[in-house]
VODRENRO-337565 format. One record per atom (N, C-alpha, C, CB): residue number from 1; atom name; z, x, y. Coordinates in Angstrom, 3 decimals, decimal comma. Atoms other than C-alpha are relative to their C-alpha. Glycine has a CB too. Layout:
BAMAR    n  atom        c3        c1        c2
BAMAR  NUM    CA         Z         X         Y
...
This chain:
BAMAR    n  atom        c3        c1        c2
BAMAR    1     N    -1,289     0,234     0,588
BAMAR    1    CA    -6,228     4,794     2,117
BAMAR    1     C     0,822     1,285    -0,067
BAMAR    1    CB    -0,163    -0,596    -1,376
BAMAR    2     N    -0,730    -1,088    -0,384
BAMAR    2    CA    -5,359     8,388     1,919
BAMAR    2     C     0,621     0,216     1,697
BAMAR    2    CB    -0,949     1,086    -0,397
BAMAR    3     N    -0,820    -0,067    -1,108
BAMAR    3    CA    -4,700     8,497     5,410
BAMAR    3     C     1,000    -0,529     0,654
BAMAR    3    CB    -0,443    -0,009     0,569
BAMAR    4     N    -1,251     0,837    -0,391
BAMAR    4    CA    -2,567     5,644     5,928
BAMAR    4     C     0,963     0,376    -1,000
BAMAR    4    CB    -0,211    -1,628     0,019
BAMAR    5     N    -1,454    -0,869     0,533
BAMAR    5    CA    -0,254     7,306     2,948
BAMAR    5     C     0,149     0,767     0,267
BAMAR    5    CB     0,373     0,350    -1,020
BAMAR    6     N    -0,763    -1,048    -0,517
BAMAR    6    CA    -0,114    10,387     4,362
BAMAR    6     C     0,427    -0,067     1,425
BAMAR    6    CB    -0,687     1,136    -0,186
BAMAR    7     N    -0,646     0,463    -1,487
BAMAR    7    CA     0,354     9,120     8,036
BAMAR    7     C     1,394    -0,732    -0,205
BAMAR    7    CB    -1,076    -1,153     0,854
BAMAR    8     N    -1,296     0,056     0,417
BAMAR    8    CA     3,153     6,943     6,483
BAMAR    8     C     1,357     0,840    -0,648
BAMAR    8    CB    -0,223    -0,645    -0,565
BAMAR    9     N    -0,598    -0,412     0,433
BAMAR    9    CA     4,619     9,204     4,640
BAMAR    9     C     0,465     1,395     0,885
BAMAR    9    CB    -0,477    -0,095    -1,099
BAMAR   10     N    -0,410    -0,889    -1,016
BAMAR   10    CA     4,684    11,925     7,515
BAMAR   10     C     1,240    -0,789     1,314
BAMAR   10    CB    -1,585     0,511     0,698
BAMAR   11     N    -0,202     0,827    -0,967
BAMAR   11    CA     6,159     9,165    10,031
BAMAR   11     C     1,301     0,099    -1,098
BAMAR   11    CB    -1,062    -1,386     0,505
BAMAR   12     N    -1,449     0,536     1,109
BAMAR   12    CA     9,012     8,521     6,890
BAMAR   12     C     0,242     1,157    -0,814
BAMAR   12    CB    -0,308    -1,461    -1,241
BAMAR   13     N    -0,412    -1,398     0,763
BAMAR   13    CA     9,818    12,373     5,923
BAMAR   13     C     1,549    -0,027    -1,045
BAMAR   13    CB     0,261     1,248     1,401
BAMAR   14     N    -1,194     0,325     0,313
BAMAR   14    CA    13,283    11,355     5,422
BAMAR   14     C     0,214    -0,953    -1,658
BAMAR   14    CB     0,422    -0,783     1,340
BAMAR   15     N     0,181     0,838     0,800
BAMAR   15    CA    12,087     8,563     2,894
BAMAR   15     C    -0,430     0,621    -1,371
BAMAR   15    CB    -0,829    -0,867     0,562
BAMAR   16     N     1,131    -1,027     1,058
BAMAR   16    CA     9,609    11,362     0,393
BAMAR   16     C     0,560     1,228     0,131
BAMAR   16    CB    -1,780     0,179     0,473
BAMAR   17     N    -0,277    -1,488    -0,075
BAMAR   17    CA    10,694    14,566     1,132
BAMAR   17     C     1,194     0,533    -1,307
BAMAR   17    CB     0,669     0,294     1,698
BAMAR   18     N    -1,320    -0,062     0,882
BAMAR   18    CA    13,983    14,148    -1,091
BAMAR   18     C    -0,621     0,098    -1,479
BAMAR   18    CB     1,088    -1,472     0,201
BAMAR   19     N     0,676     0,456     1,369
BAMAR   19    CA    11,381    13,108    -4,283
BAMAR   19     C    -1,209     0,993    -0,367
BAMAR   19    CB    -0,621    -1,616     0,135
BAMAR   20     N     0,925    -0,894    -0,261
BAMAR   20    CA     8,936    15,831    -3,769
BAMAR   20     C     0,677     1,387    -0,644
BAMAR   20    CB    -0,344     0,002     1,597
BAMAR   21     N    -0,235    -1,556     0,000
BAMAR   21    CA     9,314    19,230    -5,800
BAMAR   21     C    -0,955     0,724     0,002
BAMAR   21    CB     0,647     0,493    -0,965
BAMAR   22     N     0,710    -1,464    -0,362
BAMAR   22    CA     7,626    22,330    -5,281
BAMAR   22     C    -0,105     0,427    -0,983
BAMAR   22    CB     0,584     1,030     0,825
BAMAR   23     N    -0,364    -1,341     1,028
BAMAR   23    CA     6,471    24,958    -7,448
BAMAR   23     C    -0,078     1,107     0,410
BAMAR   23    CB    -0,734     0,204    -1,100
BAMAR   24     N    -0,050    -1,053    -0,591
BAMAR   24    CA     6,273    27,205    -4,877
BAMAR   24     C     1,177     0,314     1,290
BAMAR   24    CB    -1,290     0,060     0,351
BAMAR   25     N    -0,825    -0,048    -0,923
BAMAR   25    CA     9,018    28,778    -2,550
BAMAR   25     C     0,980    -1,072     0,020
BAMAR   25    CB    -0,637     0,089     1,057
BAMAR   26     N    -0,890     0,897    -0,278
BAMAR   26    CA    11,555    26,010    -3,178
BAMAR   26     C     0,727     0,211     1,197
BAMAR   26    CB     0,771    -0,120    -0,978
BAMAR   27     N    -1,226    -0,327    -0,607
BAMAR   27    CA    14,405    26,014    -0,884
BAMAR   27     C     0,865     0,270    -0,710
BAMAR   27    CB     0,460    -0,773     0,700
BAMAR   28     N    -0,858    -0,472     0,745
BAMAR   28    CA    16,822    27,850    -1,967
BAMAR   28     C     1,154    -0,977    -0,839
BAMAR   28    CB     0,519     0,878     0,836
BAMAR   29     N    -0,571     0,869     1,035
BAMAR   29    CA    18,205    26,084    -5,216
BAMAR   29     C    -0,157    -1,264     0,085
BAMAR   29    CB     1,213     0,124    -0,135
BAMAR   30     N     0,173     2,110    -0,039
BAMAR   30    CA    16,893    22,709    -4,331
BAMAR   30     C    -1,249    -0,406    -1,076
BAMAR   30    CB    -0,755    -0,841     2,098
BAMAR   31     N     0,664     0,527     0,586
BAMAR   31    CA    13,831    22,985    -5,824
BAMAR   31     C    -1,168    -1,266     0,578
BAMAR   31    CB     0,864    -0,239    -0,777
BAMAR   32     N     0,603     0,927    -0,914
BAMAR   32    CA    12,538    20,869    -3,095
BAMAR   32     C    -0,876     0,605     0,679
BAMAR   32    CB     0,820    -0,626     0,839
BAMAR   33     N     0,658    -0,205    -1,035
BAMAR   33    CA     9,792    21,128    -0,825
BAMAR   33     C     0,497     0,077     1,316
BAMAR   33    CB    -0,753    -0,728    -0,034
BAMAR   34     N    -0,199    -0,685    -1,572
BAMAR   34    CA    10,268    22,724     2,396
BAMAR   34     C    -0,823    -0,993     1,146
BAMAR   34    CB    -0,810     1,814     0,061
BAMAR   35     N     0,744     1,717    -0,808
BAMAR   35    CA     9,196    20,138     5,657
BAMAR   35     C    -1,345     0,953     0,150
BAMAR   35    CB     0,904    -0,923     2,137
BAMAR   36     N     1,469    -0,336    -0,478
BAMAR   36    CA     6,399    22,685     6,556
BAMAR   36     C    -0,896    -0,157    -1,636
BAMAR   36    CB    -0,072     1,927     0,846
BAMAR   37     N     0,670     0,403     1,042
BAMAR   37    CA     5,342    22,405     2,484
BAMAR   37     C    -0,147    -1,294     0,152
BAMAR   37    CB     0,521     0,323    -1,146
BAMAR   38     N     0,148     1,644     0,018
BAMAR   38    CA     5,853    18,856     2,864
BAMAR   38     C    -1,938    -0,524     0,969
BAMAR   38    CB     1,897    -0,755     1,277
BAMAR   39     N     1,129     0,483    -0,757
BAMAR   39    CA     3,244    18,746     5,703
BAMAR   39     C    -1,127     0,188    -0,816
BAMAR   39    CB    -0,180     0,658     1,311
BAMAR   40     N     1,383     0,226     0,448
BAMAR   40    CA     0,713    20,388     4,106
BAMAR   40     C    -0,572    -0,707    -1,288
BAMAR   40    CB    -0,460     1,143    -0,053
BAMAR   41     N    -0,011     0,891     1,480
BAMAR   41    CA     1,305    18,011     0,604
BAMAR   41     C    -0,859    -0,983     0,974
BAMAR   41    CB     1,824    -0,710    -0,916
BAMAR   42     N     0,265     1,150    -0,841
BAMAR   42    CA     0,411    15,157     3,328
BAMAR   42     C    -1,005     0,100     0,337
BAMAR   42    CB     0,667    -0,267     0,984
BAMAR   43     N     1,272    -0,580    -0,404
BAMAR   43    CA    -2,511    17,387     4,594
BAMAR   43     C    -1,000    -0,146    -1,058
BAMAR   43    CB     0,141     1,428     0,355
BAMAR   44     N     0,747    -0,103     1,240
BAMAR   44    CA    -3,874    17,519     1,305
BAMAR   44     C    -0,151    -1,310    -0,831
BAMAR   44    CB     0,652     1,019    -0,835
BAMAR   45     N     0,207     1,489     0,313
BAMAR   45    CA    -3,502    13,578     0,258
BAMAR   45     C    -0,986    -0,250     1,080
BAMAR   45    CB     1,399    -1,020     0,064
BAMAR   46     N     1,336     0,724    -1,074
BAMAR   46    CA    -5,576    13,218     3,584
BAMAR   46     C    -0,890     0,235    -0,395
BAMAR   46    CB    -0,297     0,326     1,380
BAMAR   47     N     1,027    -0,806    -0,341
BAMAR   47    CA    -8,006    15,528     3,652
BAMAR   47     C    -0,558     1,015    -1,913
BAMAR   47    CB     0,818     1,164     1,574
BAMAR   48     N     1,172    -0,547     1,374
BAMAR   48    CA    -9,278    16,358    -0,311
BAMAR   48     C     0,468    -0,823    -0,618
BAMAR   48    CB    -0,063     1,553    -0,859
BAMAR   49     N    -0,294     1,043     1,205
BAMAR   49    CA    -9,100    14,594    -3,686
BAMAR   49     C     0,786     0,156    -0,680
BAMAR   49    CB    -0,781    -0,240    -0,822
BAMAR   50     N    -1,242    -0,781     0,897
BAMAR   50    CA    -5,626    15,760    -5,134
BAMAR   50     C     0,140    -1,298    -0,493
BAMAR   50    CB     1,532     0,862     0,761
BAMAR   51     N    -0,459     1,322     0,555
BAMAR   51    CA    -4,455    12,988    -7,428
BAMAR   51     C     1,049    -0,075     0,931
BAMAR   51    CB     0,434    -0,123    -1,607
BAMAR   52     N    -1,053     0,740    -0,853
BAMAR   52    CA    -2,242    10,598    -5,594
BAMAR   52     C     1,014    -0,333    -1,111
BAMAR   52    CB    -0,595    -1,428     0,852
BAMAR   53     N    -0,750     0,612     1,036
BAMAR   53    CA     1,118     8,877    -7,460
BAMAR   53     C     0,958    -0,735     0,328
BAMAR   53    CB     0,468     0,772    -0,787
BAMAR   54     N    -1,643     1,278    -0,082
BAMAR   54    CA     4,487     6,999    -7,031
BAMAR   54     C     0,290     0,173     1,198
BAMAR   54    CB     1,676     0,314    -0,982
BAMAR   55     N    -0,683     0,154    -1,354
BAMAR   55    CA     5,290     8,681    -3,419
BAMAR   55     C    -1,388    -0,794     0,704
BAMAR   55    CB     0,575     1,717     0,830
BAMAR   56     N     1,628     0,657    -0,588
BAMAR   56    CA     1,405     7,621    -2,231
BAMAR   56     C     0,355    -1,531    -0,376
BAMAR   56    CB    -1,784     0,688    -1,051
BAMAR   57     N     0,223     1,467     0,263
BAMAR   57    CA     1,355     4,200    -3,933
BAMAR   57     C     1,577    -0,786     1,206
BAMAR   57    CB     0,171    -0,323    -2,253
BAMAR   58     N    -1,038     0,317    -0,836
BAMAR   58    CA     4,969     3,594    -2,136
BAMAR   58     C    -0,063    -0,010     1,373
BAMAR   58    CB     0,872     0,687    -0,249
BAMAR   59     N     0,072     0,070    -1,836
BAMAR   59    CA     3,694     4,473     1,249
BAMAR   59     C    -0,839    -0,941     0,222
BAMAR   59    CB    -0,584     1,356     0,919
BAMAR   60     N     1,476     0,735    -0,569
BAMAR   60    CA     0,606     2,610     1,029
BAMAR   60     C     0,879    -1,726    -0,274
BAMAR   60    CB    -2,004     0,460    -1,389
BAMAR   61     N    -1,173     0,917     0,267
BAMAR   61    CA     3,061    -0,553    -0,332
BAMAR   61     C     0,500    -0,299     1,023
BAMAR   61    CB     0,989     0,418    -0,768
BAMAR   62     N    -0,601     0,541    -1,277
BAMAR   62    CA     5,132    -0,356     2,657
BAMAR   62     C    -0,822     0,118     1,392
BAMAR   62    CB     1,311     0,728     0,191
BAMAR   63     N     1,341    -0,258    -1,453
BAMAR   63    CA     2,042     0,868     5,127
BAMAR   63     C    -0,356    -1,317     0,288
BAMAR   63    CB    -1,727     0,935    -0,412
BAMAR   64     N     1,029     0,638     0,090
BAMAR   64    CA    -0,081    -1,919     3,962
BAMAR   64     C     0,879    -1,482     0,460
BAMAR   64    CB    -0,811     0,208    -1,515
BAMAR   65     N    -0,590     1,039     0,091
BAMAR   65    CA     3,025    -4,632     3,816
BAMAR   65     C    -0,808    -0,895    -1,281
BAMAR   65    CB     0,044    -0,590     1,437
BAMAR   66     N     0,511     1,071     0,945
BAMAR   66    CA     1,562    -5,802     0,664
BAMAR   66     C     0,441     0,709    -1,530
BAMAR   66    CB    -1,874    -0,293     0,227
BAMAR   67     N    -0,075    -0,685     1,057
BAMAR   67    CA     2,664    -5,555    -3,029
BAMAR   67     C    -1,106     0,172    -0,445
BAMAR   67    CB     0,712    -0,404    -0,808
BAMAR   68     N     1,101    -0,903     0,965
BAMAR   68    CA     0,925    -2,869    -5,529
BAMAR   68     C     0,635    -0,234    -1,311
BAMAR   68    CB    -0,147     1,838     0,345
BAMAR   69     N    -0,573    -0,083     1,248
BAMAR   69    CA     1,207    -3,373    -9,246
BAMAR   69     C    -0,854     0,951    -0,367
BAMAR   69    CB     0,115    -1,210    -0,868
BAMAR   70     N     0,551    -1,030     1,018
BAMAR   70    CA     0,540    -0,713   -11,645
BAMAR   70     C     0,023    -0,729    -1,392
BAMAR   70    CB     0,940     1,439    -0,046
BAMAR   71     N     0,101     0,512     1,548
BAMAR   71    CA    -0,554    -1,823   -15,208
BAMAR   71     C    -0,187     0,697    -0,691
BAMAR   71    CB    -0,790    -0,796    -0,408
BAMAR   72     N     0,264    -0,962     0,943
BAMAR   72    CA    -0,273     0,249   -17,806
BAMAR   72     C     0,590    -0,134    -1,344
BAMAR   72    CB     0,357     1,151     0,502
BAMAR   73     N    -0,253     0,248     1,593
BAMAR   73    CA     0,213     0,977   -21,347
BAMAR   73     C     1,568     0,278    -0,487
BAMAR   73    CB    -1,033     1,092    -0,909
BAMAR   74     N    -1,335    -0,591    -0,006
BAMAR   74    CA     3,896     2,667   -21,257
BAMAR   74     C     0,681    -1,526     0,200
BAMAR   74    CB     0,316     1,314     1,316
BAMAR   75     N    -0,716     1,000    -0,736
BAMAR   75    CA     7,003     0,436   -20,519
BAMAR   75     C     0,815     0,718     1,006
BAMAR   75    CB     0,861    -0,885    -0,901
BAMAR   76     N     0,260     1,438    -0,438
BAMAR   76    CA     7,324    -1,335   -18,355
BAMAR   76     C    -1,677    -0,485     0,018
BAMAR   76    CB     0,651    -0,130     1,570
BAMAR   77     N     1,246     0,116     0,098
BAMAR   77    CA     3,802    -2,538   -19,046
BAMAR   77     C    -0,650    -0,440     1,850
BAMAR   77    CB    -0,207    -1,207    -1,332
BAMAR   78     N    -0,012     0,391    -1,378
BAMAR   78    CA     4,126    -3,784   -15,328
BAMAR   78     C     0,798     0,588     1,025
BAMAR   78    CB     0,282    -1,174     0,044
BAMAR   79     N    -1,161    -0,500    -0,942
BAMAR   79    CA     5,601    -1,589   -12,340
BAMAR   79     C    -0,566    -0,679     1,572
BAMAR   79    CB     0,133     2,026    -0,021
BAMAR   80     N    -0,122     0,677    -1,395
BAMAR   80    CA     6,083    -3,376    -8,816
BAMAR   80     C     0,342     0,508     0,735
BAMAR   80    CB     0,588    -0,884     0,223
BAMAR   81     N    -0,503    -0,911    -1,467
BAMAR   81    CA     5,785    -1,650    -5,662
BAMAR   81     C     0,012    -1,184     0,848
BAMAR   81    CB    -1,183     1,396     0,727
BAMAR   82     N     0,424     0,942    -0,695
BAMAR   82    CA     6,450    -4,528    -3,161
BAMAR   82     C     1,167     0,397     1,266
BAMAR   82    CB    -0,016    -1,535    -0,832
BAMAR   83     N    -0,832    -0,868    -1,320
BAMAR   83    CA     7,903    -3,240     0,547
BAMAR   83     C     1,071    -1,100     0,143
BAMAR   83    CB    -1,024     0,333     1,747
BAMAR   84     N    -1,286     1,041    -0,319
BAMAR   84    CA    10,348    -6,747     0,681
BAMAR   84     C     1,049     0,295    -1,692
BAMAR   84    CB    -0,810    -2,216     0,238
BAMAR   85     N    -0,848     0,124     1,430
BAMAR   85    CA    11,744    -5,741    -3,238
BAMAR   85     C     0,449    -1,104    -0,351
BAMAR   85    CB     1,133     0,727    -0,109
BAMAR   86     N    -0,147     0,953     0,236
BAMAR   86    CA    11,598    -9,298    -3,518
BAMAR   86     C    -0,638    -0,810    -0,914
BAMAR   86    CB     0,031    -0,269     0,784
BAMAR   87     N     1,175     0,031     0,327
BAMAR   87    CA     8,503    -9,966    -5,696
BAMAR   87     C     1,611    -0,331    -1,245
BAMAR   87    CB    -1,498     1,322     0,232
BAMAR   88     N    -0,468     0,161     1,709
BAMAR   88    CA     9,789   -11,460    -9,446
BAMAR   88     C    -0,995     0,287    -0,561
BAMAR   88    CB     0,467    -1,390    -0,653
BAMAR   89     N     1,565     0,317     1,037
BAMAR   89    CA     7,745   -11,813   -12,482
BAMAR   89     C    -0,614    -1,000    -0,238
BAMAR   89    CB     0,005     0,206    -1,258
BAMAR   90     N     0,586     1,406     0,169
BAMAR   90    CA     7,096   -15,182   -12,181
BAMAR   90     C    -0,866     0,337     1,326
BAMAR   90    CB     1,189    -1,518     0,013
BAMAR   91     N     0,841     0,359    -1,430
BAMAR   91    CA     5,933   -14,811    -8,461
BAMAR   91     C    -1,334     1,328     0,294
BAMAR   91    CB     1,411     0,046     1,582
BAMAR   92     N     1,353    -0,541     0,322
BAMAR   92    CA     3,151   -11,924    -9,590
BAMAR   92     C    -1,181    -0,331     0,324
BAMAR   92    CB    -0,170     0,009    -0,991
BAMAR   93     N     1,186     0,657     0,215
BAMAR   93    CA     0,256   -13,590   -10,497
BAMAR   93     C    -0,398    -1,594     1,416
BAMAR   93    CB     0,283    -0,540    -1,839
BAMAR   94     N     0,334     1,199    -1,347
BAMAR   94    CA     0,655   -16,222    -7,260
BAMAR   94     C    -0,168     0,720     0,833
BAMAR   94    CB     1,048    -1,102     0,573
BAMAR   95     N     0,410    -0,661    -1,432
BAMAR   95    CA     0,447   -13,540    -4,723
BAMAR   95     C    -1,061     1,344     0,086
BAMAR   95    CB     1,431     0,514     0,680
BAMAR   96     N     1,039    -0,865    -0,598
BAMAR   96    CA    -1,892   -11,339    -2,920
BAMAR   96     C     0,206     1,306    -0,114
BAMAR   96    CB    -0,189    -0,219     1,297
BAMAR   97     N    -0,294    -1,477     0,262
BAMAR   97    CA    -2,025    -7,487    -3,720
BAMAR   97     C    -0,891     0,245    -0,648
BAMAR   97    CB     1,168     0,460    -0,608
BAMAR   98     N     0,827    -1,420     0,272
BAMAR   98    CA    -3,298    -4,628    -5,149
BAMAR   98     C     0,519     0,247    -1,619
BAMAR   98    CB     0,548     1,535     1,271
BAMAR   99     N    -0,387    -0,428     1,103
BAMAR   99    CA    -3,449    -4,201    -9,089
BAMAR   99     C    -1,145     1,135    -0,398
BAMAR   99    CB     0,208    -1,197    -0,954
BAMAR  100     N     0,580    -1,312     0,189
BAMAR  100    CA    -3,898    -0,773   -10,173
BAMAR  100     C     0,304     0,125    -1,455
BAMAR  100    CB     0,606     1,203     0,955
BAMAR  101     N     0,330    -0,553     1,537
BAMAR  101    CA    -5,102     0,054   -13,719
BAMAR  101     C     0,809     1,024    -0,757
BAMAR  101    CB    -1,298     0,630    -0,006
BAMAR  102     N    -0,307    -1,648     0,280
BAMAR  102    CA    -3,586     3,313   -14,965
BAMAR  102     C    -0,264    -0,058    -1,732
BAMAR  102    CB     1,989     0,614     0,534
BAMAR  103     N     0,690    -0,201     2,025
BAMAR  103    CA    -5,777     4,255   -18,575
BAMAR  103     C     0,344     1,730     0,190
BAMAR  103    CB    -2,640    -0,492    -0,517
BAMAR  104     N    -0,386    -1,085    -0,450
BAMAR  104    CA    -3,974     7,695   -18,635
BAMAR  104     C    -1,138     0,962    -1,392
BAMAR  104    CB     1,968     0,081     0,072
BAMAR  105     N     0,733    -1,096     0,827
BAMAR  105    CA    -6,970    10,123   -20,811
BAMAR  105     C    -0,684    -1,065    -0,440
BAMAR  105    CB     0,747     1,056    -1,123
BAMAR  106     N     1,198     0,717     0,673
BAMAR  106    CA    -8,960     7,187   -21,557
BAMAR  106     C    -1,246     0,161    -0,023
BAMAR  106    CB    -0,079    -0,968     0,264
BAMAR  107     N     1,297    -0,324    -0,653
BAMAR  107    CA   -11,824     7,547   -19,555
BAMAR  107     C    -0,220     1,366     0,525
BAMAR  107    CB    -0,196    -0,867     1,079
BAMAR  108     N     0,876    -1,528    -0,564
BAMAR  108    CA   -13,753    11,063   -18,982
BAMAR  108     C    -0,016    -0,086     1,734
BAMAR  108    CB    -2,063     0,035    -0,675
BAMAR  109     N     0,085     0,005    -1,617
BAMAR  109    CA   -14,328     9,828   -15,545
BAMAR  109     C     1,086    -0,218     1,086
BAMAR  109    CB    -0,837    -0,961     0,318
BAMAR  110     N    -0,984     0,314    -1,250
BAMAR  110    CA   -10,867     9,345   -13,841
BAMAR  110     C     1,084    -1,337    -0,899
BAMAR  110    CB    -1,166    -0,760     1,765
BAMAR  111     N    -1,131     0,881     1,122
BAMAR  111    CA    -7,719     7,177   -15,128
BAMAR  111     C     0,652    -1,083     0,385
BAMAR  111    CB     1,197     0,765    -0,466
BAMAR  112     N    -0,523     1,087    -0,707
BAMAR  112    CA    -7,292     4,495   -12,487
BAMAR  112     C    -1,003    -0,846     0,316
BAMAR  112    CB     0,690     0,351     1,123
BAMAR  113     N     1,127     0,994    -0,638
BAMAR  113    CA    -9,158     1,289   -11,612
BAMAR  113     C     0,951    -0,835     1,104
BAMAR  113    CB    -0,826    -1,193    -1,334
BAMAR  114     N    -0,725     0,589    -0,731
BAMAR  114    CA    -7,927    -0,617    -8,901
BAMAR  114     C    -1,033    -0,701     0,387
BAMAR  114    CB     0,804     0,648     0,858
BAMAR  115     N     0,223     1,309    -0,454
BAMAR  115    CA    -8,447    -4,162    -8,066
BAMAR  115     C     0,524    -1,255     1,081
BAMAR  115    CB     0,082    -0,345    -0,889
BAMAR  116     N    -0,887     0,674    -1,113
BAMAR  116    CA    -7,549    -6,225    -5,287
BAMAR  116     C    -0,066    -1,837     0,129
BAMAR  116    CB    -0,600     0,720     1,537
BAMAR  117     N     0,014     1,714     0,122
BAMAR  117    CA    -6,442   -10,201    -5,822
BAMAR  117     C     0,668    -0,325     0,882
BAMAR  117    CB     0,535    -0,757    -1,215
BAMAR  118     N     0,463     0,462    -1,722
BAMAR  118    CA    -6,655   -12,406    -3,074
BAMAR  118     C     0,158    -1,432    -0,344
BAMAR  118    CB    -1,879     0,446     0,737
């Protein structure tokens, strides 16, 4: 799954790059990541265990062609990644996707469960 978000999200620079800041070397006054920082952000979702988040779940969303819900304790108790932005709240629980947990400091061992209904 890391690889298909960072392959998407390299393929769609134009799409992430804008949402992405740096804490290193901005571009001057943007505050943004630079495309060669960008790459290696992408390098590093592939290839080690950096936490993933909103630009990852969004690629894998439109990679996968399938909605991702996030469930969590904050509001919106429900956030909808779905690549057609067509998804309601009634039409949730009838379709096929990816619901992702988020227990943010709950668990010692990691703060996401993800489940896939079918």
């Amino acid at each position: 799954m890391r690889a298909v978000a960072a392959n998407y999200m390299e393929a769609h620079i134009d799409d992430f790059l804008p949402f992405l800041p740096t804490t290193e070397d901005p571009v001057e006054g943007s505050g943004l990541m630079t495309p060669e920082q960008f790459r290696e952000y992408c390098h590093s979702v592939r290839s080690t265990a950096v936490w993933g988040g909103e630009p990852e779940i969004q690629a894998l969303t439109r990679a996968l062609n399938i909605p991702i819900y996030v469930l969590q304790a904050g509001v919106p108790p429900i956030l909808v990644h779905d690549p057609s932005d067509e998804v309601s709240a009634d039409d949730m629980l009838s379709q096929d996707g990816v619901w992702i947990s988020y227990h943010k400091k709950l668990y010692g061992l990691g703060e996401v469960t993800i489940t896939i209904q079918r």
